[in-house]
C-alpha positions in Angstrom: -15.0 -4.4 21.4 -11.5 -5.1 23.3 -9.0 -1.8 23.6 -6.1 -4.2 23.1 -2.4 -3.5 23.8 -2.3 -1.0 26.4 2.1 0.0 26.2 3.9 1.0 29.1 7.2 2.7 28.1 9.8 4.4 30.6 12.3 7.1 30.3 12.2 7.7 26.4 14.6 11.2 25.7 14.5 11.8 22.2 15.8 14.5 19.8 14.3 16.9 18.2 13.5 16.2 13.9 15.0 19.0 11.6 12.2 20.2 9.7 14.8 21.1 6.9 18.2 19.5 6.7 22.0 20.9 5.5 23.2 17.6 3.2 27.2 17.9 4.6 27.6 14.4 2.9 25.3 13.3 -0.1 23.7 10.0 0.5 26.0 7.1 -0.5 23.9 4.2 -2.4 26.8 2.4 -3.9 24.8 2.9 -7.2 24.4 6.4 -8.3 26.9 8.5 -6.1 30.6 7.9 -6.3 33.8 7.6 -3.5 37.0 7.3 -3.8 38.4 3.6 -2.8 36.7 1.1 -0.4 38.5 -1.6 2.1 39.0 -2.0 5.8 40.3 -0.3 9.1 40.8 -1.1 12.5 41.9 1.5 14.9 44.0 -1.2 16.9 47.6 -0.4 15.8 48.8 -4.0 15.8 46.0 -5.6 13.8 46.9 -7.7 11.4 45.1 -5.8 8.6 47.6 -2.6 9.7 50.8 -4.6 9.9 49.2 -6.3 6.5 49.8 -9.6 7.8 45.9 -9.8 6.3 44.0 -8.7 3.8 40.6 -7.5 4.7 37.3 -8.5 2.4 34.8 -5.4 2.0 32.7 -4.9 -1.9 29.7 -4.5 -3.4 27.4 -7.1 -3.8 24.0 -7.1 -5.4 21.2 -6.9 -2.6 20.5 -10.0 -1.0 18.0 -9.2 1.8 14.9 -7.8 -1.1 13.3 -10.8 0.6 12.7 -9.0 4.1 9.8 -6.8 3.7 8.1 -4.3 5.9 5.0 -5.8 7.4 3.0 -2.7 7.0 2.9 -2.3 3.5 4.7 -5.6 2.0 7.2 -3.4 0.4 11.1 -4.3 0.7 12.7 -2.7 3.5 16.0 -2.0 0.8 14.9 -2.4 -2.4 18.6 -1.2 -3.3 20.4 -3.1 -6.2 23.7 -2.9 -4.6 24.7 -3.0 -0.9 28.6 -3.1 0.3 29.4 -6.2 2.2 32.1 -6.8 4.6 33.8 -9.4 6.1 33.9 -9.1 9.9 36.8 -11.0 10.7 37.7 -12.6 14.3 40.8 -11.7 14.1 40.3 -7.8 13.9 39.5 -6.1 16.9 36.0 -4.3 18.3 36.5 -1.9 16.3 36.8 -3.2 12.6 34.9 -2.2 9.9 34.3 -0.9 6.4 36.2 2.2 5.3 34.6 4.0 2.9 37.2 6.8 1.5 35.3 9.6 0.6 35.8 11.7 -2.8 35.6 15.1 -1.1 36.4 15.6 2.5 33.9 17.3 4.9 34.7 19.8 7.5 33.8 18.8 11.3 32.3 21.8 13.4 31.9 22.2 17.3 28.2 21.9 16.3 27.4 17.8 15.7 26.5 17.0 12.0 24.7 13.6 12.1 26.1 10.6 10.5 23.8 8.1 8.8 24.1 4.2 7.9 21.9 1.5 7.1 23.4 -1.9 8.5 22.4 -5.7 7.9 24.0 -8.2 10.3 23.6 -11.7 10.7 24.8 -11.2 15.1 23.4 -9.0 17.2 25.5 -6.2 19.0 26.1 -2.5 19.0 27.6 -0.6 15.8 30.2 2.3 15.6 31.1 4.8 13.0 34.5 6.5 13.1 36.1 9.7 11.5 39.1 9.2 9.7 40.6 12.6 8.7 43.6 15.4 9.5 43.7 19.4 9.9 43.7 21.6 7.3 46.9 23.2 8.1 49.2 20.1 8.7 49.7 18.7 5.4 52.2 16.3 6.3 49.6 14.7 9.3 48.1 11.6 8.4 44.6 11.2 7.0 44.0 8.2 9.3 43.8 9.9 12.7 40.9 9.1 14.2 38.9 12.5 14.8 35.7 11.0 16.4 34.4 7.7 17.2 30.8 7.0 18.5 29.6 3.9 19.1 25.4 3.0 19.5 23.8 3.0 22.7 21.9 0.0 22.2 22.7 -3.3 20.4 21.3 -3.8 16.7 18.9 -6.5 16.4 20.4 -9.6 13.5 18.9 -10.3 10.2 16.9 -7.1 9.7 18.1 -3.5 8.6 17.9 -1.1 10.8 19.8 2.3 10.4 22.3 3.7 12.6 22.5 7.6 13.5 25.6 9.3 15.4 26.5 12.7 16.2 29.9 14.3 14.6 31.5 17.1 16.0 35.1 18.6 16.5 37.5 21.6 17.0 37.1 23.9 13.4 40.0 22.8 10.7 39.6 19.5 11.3 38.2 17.7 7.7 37.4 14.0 7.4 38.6 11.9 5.1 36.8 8.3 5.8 34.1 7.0 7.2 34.2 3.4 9.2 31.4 1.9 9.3 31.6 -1.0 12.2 28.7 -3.3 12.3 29.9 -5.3 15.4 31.4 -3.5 17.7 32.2 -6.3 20.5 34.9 -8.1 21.4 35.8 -11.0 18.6 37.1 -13.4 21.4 33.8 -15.6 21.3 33.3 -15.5 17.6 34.5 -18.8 16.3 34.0 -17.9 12.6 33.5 -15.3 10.7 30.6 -13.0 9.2 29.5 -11.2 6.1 27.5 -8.1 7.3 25.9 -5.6 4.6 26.0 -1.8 4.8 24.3 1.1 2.8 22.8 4.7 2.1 25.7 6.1 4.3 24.6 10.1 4.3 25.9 13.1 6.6 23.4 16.0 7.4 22.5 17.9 10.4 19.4 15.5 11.6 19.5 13.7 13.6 16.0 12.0 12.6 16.3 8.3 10.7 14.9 8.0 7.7 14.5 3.7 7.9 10.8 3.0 9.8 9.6 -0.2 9.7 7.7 -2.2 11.6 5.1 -1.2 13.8 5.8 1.6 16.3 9.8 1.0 16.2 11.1 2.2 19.3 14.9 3.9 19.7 16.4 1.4 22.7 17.4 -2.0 23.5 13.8 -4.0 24.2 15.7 -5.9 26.9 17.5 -3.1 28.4 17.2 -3.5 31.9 16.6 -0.5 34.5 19.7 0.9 36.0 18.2 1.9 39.4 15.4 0.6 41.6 14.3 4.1 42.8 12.0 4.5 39.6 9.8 2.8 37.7 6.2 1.6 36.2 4.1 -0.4 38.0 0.7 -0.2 37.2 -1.1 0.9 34.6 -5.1 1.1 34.0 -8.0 2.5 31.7 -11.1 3.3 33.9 -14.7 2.7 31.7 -17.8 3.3 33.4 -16.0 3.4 36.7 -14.5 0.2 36.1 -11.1 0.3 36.4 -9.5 -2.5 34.1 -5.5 -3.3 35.0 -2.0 -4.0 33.9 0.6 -5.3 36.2 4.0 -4.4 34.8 5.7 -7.5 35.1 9.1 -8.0 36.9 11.9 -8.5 36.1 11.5 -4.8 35.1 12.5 -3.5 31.6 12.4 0.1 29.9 10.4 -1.0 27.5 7.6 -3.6 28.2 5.3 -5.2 25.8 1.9 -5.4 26.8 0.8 -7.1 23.9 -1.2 -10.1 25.5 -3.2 -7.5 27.9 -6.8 -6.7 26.7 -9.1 -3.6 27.7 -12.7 -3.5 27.1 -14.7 -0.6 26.0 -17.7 0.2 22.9 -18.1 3.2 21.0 -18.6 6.2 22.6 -17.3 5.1 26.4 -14.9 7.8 28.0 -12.1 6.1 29.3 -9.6 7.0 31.7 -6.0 6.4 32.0 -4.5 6.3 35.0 -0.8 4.7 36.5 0.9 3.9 39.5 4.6 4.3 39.8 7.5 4.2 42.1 9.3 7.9 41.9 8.4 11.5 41.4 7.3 13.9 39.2 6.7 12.2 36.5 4.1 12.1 33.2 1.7 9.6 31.1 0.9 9.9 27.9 -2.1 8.0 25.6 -2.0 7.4 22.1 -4.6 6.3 20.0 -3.6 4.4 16.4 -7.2 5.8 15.1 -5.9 4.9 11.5 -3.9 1.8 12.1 -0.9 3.2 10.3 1.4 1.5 12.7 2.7 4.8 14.0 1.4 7.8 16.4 1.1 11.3 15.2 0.7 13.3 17.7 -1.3 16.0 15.9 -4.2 13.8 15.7 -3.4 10.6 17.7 -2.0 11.9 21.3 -5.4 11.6 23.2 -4.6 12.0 26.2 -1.6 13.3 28.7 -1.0 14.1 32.5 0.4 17.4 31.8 1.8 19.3 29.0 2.7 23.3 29.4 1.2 23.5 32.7 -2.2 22.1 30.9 -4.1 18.9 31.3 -6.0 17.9 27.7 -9.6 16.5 27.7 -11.9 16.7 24.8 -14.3 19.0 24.2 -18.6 18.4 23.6 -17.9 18.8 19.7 -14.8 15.7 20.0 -17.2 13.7 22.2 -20.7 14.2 20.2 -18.2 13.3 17.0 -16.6 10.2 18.8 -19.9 8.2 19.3 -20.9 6.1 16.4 -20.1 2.5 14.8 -17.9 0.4 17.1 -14.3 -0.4 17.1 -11.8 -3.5 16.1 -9.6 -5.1 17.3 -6.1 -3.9 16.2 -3.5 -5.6 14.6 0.1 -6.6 16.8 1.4 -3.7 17.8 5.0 -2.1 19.2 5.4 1.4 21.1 6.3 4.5 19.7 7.8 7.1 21.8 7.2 10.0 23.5 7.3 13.2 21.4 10.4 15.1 21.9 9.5 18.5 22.7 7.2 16.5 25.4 10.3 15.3 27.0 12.2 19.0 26.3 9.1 20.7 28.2 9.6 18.5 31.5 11.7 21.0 32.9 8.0 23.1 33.4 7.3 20.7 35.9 3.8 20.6 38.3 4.4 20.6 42.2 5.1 16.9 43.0 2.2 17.0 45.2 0.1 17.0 42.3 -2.0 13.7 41.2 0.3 12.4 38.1 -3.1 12.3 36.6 -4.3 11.9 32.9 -7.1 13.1 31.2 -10.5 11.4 29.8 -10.3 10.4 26.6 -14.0 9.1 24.4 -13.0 6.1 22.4 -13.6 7.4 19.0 -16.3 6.1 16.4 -14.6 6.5 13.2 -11.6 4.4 13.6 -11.0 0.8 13.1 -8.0 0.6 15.6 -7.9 0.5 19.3 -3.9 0.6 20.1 -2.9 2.4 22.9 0.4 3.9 24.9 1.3 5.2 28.7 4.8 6.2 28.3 6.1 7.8 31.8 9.1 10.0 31.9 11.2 10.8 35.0 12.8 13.4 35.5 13.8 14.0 39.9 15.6 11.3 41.7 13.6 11.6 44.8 11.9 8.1 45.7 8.4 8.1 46.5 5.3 6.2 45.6 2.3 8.1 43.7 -0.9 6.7 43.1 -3.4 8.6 40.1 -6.5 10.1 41.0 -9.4 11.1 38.5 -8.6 14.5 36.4 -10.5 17.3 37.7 -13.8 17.9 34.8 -12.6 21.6 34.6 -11.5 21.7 30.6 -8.2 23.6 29.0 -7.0 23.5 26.4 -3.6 22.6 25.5 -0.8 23.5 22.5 -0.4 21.3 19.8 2.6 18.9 20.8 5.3 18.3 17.9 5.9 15.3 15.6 6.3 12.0 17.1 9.4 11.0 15.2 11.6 8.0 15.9 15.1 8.6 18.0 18.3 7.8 16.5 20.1 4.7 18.5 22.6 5.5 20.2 
């Protein structure tokens, strides 16, 4: 059988998921939950839709993108009846959007809340939400000033929805009043017409975990982003079977995120197989998933076979996991995309090995009872000193290793 799709990924710091969540904001479907008025804002102070030299175009619209369905279970991605649609004009500035005035204010705290929105548009770009509100004790202030803004880290992909999730935070007494919702947050000088861009299920709470996951293994940054520095990064990466060692060249020019999707690893039922990777930096970790129920995500419970270190522990598996593992063979998995790293991985890097150590990973046995073969290297860095580090074989003495925490998508940012 072929171990197809070996995925490098490089520098992924995620979040951690509430388990349990404070609801600051009820979820706004523009069906069942009410607000007070809905229109436009721009924060530029001579816009033509503050001086009201125009009229801005934002309502509700019955759902016209039931047609785009999730590819892992044929479902609609919004099956929503209503969305609200907006007009992005040209002749507002980056920062012009949908203002949805809410019913009931909410109070900001020096803690971040987490402000949700779905968002359909037809150009690429990043997104923004802004805080529209006053302090408690000035009456006479102006519900308009803006009391945060925070714009996405990466752009938003066109035609699909994807959901947006920013942090919210400011001095006590502050309350907000409106949310602004900006699907485009670029410069309008090279649009020459423009846009109708769709927004829902705008929420508040205190996760900062999305609750949109589509696709398989959705990942939280820009696929094209391109690396910031030279003095780190991915350049090999191989699975060793039967002392074989079969290799991926990370191609140049270098990206965070590569897709390996066209590389193919060979292995049959039963065969241990060893990761292993060769990067530029120092101190820094690999870590194998296996999609063993095709799911088109990675739980880490059951699915993260194999990592270079973890709570000062390397993870193999044990005679029971390998007698288990060795039955009917393997198939070939569908088209995959990589999932990240799990976040209390990247929060327990600071419990570093000596950088003199082998960035090694452990054996893994190719499991028997699983129709899918996907898997993932993902290599966090975490020192700025430059060196080069080749990975050795693991060491057959055994430990064993804590359970590592839920593998759940990053908001962008």
């Amino acid at each position: 059988m072929k171990l197809q799709h070996l995925l490098p990924v490089a520098a992924l710091a995620l979040p951690l998921a509430a388990s349990a969540q404070t609801v600051t904001l009820p979820t706004l479907d523009f069906e069942s939950t009410a607000w007070q008025s809905l229109g436009v804002f721009d924060t530029w102070e001579a816009s033509p839709f503050r001086t009201g030299a125009l009229t801005g175009n934002c309502a509700l619209l019955s759902n016209p993108t039931t047609g785009e369905l999730n590819p892992i279970d044929g479902t609609p991605v919004n099956p929503s009846a209503k969305v609200l649609a907006v007009q992005r004009s040209r002749y507002g500035s980056n920062t012009f959007g949908a203002r949805i005035t809410l019913n009931q204010p909410f109070d900001l705290t020096p803690t971040p809340k987490y402000v949700h929105a779905w968002i359909h548009t037809p150009k690429a770009g990043r997104a923004m939400i802004i805080g529209l509100g006053k302090r408690k004790d000035r009456p006479g202030q102006s519900d308009e000033v803006v009391q945060f803004a925070q714009i996405t880290g990466s752009s938003l992909e066109a035609d699909r929805w994807q959901e947006i999730v920013l942090p919210a935070a400011g001095n006590e007494g502050v309350q907000i009043h409106s949310l602004v919702i900006v699907p485009h947050c670029e410069s309008p000088h090279d649009l020459t017409e423009d846009f109708a861009a769709y927004i829902d299920n705008v929420s508040v709470n205190d996760s900062p975990a999305p609750s949109l996951i589509t696709g398989y293994y959705p990942i939280s940054v820009d696929k094209k982003q391109a690396y910031t520095r030279t003095d780190r990064h991915l350049d090999i990466v191989r699975l060793s079977v039967d002392g074989k060692q079969q290799v991926f060249n990370v191609p140049t020019p270098r990206t965070v995120y590569t897709d390996a999707g066209t590389a193919e690893f060979f292995a049959k039922a039963g065969d241990v197989v060893t990761p292993s990777v060769t990067y530029n930096g120092t101190w820094m970790h690999s870590y194998v998933y296996l999609d063993k129920n095709q799911d088109g995500k990675f739980d880490p419970d059951t699915e993260l076979v194999s990592y270079s270190y973890y709570k000062g522990k390397q993870r193999r598996p044990n005679r029971e996991q390998r007698q288990h593992h060795r039955a009917a063979p393997l198939h070939r998995s569908r088209r995959p995309r990589p999932r990240h790293l799990p976040p209390a991985l990247q929060d327990r890097l600071g419990q570093q090995r000596s950088p003199s150590d082998p960035p090694t990973c452990s054996s893994t046995v190719v499991p028997s009872s699983t129709s899918v073969s996907t898997y993932m290297v993902s290599t966090p860095l975490s020192r700025s000193t430059t060196s080069t580090a080749k990975s050795s074989p693991p060491t057959v003495r055994s430990s064993k290793a804590s359970k590592p925490p839920s593998a759940n998508p990053s908001p962008s940012r």
